[in-house]
C-alpha atoms as one frame of an Amber mdcrd trajectory, in Angstrom:
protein
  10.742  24.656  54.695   7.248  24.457  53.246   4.875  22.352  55.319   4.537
  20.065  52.288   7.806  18.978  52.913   7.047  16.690  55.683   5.078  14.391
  53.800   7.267  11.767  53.037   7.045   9.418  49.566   2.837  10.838  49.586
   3.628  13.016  46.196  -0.070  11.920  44.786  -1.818  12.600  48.254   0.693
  15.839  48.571  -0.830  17.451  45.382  -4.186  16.420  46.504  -4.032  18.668
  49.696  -1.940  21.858  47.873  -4.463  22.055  45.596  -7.151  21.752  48.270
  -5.469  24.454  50.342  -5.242  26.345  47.040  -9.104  26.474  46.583  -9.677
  26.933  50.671  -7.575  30.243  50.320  -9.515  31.403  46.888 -12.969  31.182
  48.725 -11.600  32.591  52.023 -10.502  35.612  50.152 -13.061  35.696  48.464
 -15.720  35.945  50.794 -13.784  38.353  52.829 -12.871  40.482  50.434  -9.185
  41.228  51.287  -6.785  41.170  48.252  -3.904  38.602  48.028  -0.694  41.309
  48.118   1.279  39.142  45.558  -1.249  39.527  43.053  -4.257  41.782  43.169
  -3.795  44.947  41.275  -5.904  47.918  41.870  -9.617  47.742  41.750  -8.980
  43.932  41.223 -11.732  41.934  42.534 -10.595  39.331  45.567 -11.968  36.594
  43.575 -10.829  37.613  40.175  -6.847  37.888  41.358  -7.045  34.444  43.429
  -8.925  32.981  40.576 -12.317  31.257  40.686 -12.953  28.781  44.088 -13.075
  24.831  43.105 -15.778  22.993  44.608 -14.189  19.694  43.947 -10.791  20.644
  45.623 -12.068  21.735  48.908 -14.379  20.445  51.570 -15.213  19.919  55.160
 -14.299  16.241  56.313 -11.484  14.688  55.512 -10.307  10.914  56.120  -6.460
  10.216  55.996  -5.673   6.354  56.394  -2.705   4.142  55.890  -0.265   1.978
  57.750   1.300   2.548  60.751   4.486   5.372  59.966   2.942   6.436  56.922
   2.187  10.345  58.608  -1.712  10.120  58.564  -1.131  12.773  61.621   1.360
  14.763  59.746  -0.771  15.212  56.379  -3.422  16.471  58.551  -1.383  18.315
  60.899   0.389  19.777  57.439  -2.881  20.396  55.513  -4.409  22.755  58.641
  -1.093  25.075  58.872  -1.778  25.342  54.854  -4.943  26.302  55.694  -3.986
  29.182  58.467  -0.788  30.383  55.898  -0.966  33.981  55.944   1.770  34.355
  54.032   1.926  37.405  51.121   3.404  34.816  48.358   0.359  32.245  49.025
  -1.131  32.902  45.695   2.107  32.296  43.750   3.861  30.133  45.381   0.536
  28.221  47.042  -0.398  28.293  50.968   1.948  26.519  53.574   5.048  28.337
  53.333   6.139  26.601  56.997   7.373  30.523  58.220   4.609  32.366  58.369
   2.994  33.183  62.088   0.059  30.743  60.619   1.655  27.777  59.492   4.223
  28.126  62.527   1.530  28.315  65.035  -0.746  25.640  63.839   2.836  23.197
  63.828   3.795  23.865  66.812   0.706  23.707  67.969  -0.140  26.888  69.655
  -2.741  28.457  66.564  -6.055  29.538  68.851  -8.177  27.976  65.495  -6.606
  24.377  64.821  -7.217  21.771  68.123  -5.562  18.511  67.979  -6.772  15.619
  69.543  -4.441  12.856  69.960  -5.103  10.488  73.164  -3.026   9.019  75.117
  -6.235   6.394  76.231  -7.844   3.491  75.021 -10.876   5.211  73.646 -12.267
   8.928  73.072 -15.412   9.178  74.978 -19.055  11.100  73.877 -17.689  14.299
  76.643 -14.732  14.769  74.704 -16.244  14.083  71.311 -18.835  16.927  72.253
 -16.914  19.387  73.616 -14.905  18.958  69.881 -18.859  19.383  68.284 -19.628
  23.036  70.404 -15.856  24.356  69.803 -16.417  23.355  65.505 -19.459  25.284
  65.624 -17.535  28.163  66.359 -16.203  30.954  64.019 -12.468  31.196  63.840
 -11.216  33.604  66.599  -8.306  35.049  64.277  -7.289  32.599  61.320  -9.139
  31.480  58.113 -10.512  28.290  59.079 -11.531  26.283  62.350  -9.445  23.364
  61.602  -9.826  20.163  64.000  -7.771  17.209  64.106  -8.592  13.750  65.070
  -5.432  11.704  65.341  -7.174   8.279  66.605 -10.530   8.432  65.038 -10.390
   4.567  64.604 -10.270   5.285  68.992 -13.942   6.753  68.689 -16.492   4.853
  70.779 -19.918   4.273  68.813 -21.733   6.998  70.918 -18.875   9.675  70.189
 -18.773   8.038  66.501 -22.468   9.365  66.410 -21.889  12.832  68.695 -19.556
  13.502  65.386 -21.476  12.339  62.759 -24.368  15.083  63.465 -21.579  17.838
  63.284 -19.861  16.467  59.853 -23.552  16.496  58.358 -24.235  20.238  59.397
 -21.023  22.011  59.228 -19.981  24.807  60.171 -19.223  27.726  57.788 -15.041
  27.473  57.907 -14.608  24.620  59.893 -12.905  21.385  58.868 -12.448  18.235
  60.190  -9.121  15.861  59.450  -9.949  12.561  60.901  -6.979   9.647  61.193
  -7.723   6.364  61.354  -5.598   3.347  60.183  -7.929   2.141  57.818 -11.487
   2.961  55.980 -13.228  -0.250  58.337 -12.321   1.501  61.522 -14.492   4.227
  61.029 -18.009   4.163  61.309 -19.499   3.656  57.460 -21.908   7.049  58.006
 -18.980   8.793  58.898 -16.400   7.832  56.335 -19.008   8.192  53.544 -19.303
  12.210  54.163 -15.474  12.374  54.121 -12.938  12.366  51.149 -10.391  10.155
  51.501  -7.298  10.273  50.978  -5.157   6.830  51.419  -1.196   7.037  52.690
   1.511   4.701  51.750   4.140   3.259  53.004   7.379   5.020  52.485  10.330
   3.372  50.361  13.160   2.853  52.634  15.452   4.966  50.513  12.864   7.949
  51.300  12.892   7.721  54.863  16.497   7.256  55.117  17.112  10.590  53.642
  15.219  12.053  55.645  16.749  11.179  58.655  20.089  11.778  57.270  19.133
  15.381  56.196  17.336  16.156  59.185  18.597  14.030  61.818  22.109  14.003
  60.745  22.454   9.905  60.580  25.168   8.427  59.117  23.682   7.147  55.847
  24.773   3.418  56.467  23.025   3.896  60.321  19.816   5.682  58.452  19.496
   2.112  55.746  19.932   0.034  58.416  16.870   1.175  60.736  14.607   2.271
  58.001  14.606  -1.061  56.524  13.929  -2.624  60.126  11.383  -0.089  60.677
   9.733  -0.710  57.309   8.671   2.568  56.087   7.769   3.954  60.103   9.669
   7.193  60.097   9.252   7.704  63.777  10.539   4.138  64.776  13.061   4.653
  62.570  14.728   7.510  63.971  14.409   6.197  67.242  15.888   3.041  66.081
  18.777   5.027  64.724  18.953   7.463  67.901  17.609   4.996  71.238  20.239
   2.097  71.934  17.573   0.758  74.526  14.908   0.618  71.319  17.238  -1.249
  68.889  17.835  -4.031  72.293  14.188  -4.344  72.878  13.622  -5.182  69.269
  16.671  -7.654  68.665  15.609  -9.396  72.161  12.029 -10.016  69.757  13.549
 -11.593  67.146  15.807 -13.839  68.875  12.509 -15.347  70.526  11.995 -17.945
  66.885  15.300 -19.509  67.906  14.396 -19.889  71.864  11.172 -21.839  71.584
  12.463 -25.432  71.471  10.787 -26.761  74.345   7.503 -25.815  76.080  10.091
 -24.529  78.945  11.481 -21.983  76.078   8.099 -20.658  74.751   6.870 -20.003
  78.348  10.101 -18.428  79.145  10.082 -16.469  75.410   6.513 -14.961  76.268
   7.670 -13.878  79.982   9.899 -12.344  77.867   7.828 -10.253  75.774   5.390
  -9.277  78.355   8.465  -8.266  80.064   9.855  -6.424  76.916   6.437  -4.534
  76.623   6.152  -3.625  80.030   9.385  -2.033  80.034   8.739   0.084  76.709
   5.875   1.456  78.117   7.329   2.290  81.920  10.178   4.196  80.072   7.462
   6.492  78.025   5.279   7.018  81.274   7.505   7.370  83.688   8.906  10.883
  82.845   5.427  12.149  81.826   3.899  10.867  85.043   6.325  12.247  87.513
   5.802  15.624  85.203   2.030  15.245  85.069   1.848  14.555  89.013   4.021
  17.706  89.574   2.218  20.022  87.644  -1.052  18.779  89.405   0.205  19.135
  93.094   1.460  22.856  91.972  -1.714  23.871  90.755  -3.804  22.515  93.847
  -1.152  24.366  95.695   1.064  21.653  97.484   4.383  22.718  98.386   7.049
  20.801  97.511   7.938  17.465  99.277   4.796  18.843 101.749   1.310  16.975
 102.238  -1.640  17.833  99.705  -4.418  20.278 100.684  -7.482  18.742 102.454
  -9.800  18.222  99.546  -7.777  17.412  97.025  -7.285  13.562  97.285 -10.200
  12.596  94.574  -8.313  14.982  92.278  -4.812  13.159  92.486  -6.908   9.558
  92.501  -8.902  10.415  89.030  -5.228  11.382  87.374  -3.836   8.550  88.920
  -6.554   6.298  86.828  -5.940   8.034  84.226  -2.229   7.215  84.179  -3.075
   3.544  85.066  -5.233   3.485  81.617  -2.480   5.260  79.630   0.226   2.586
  80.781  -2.721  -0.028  79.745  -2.957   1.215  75.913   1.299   1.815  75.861
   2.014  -1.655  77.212  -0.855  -3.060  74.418   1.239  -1.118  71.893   4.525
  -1.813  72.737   2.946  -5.228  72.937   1.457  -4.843  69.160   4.918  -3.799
  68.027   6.823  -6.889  69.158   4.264  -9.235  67.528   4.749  -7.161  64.438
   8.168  -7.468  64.147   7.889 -10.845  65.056   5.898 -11.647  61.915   8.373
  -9.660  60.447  10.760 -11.957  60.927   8.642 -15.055  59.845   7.993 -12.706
  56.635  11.440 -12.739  55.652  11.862 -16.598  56.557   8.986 -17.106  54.296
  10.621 -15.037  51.443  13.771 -17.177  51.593  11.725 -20.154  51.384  10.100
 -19.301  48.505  13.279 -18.004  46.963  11.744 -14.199  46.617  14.643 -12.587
  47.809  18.292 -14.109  47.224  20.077 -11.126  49.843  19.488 -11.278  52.782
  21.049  -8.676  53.637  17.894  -6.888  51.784  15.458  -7.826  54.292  14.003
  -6.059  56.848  15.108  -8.702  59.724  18.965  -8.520  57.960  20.232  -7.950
  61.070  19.370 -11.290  62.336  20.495 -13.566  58.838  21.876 -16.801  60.325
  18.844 -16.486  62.424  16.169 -16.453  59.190  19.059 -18.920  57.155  18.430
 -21.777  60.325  14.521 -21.231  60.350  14.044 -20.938  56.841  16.262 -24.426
  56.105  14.420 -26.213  59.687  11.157 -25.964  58.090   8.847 -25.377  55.869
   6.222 -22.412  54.080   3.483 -24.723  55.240   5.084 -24.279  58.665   5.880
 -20.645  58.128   2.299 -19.810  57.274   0.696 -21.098  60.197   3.361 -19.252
  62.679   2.309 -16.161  61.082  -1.458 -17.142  61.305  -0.459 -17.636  65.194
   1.076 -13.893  65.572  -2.002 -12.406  63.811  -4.524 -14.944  65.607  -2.592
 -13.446  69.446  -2.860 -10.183  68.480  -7.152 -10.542  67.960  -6.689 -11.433
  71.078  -5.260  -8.888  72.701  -7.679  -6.527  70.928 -10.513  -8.354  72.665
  -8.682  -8.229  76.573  -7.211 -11.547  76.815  -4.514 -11.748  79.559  -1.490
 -10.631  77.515   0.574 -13.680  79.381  -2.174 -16.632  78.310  -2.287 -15.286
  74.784   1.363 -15.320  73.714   1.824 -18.772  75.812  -0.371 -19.633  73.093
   1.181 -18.696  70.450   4.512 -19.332  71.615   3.331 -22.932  71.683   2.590
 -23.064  68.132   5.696 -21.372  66.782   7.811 -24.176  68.847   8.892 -26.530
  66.073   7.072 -30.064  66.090
């Protein structure tokens, strides 16, 4: 399976980066003067049998944005395996063959020349942000380029925002830089203007349901179902599809529009959610932190169930912290995803109101029907309107550190019907 292949419903953005990879291969061969097996002929020139490099297909900073789902990560992740392909048919049949010891490495995530950075924190800091700047500066140790990927750019702080603008304006030689970010705003204007861009979509429904029938072996009518309530997120669709605790956390959302009749229900309803998000995020920590706090008492040489060397306690407090701030950011997105569905929901009430959509069943929220059926005929799109306002008005505040509690009390409040 080519690497290409995991871009799903990106054809235009696809072609983009094949025949960027095309052109990064032509100049690498090139310049090292090693003929492409497939193709070269004796006494061939390197250049001559790859054909001519394109300066327009191939540079050193790339931006990938688009919605949440779309695969910002896994164009990027995609696009620096093509880059390390190695494969003897690259000329022909174009780098990023999937098989080859480059493009396996650099997906699995093992290739000593492409570095991933994908936090699990709030922010990424001016130390990490440098230490990224020295290791780009370096030649590759073994493949073709230095590739280095930035899963949460929009997570830059303004001084490591300026750490990497001063390496994207000198480059090095064969290194590149694949930034992600969820839109152009959330990167810093000096930055995004020495990248290309290269904008993601959101994924029909019909695409991402084949792909998790063909590769996840759902039943197709399972596979509709959650990639319409995931709208276009392939990974929260196959965990919809696959996690029975995901698909409860998600249906206890949407049944808070029908629980906030009193000022008794809305408090209750955003207990609820804080409640919801909190337990999201405990289930994805707690197996990493137990594994995390193992590992850490093994290397400072504890044995186990015993007491921890003298010495060692600020060592177990600073990964303690640093657990503390990754539950922080999980419970904030967990938190992020309930008031997203939640508009959802008021989406779909909205569309029935305005007779957009006469199936139901054809809406994301489906599932729930009588649900959007009673809120859609109980009000109005005036009403409707300023619900959603209310969802997108709590989650501004969330981004700015209001107590999660006080903030959907408030909105709560204003979805309860007048």
């Amino acid at each position: 399976m080519a690497v290409w292949d995991e871009l799903v419903g990106q054809r235009r953005v696809g072609e983009q980066l094949v025949a960027a990879a095309r052109a990064a291969d032509a100049r690498v061969t090139a310049e090292s003067g090693t003929p492409t097996p497939s193709t070269s002929a004796p006494g061939t020139h390197p250049a001559e049998a790859a054909g001519p490099p394109s300066n327009s297909a191939m540079t050193h900073a790339w931006l990938f944005t688009g919605p949440p789902g779309a695969g910002r990560a896994t164009a990027a992740r995609a696009f620096a395996a093509a880059l390390q392909c190695v494969s003897p048919d690259r000329a022909t049949a174009g780098p990023g063959c999937g098989f080859c010891d480059g493009c396996h490495t650099a997906l699995v995530g093992t290739h000593a020349d492409v570095t991933v950075v994908a936090t699990d924190l709030l922010t990424i800091g001016v130390k990490e942000t440098r230490e990224l700047v020295r290791r780009a500066q370096l030649a590759p140790s073994g493949g073709r380029w230095q590739a280095i990927v930035v899963e949460d750019a929009d997570r830059l702080t303004e001084g490591a925002g300026n750490v990497l603008l001063k390496a994207i304006e000198e480059p090095a030689p064969r290194t590149v830089w694949l930034l992600c970010a969820p839109s152009l705003e959330d990167v810093l204007p000096t930055i995004r203007s020495r990248c290309r861009h290269l904008s993601l979509s959101t994924p029909a429904v019909a695409a991402v349901a084949s792909v998790l029938v063909q590769r996840d072996g759902i039943t197709p009518a399972v596979a509709e179902s959650a990639a319409r309530a995931a709208q276009g997120h392939i990974d929260r669709a196959r965990r919809l599809a696959t996690d029975d605790r995901a698909r409860e956390r998600r249906a206890a959302v949407l049944r808070i529009p029908l629980r906030v009749e009193d000022i008794g229900g809305c408090l209750r309803a955003a207990q609820e959610l804080v409640e919801v998000a909190a337990d999201a995020a405990k289930e994805q920590a707690d197996e990493t932190d137990e594994r995390e706090t193992e590992e850490m008492r093994t290397a400072l040489g504890a044995q186990p169930g015993g007491r921890m060397p003298r010495g060692t306690a600020g060592v177990m407090k600073d990964l303690q912290e640093r657990q503390k701030r990754r539950s922080t950011r999980s419970q904030r997105d967990s938190l992020d995803l309930a008031l997203t569905d939640l508009a959802g929901f008021y989406r779909d009430v909205l569309a029935l109101q305005l007779g957009a959509v006469a199936d139901v069943s054809l809406l994301p929220c489906a599932d729930v029907g009588e649900g959007l059926r009673r809120i859609a005929e109980d009000s109005s799109a005036e009403m409707t309107l300023r619900r959603i306002d209310a969802i997108m008005e709590c989650r501004e505040a969330l981004e700015r550190n209001v107590a999660p509690l006080l903030a959907l009390e408030a909105m709560t409040v204003t979805l309860r019907k007048p």
